[in-house]
N, C-alpha and C positions, 0 to 999 in steps of 0.2 A: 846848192849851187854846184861849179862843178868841180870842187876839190874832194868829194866822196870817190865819183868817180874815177880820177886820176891817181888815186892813190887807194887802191882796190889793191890787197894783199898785198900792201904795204912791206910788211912785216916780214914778207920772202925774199922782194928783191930790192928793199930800202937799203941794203948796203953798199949801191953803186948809185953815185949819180947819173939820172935818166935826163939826158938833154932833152930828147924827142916831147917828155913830158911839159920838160919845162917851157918848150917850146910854144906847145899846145897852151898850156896856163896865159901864156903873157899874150899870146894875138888872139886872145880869149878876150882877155883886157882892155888889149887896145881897139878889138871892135868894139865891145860895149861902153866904151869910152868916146868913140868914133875918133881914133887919133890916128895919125897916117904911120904907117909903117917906119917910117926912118925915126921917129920918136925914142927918144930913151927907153930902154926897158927897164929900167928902174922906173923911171917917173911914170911910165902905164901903172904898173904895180903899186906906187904909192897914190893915184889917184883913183884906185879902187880901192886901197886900203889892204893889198893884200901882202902878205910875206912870200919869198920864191918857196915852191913846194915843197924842196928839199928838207926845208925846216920840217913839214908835219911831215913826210914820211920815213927821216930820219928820228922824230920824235916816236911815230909808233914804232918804230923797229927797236927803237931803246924801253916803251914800254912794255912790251911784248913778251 
């Protein structure tokens, strides 16, 4: 899907929050959702099932 991509070396710049990312993730969502843009961005994200990115590239930069 596309959370490899978006979290492509992780591990270098996972110590800041990337808005621009997070960005991209959730109107990711809410297309493949087809839900209109004014829609929560929480609720895009939990009717895909997904967590905000932060969590996994926060995660590999702690694995790392």
């Amino acid at each position: 899907m596309i959370t490899p991509i978006l979290c492509y070396s992780a591990e270098i710049w996972g110590f800041q929050y990337a808005e621009c990312i997070e960005r991209v993730h959730i109107n990711y969502c809410k297309r493949l959702c087809g839900l209109n843009k004014s829609v929560s961005n929480a609720f895009a994200l939990s009717e895909c099932g997904r967590l905000p990115l932060y969590v996994t590239y926060t995660g590999k930069l702690i694995a790392y």
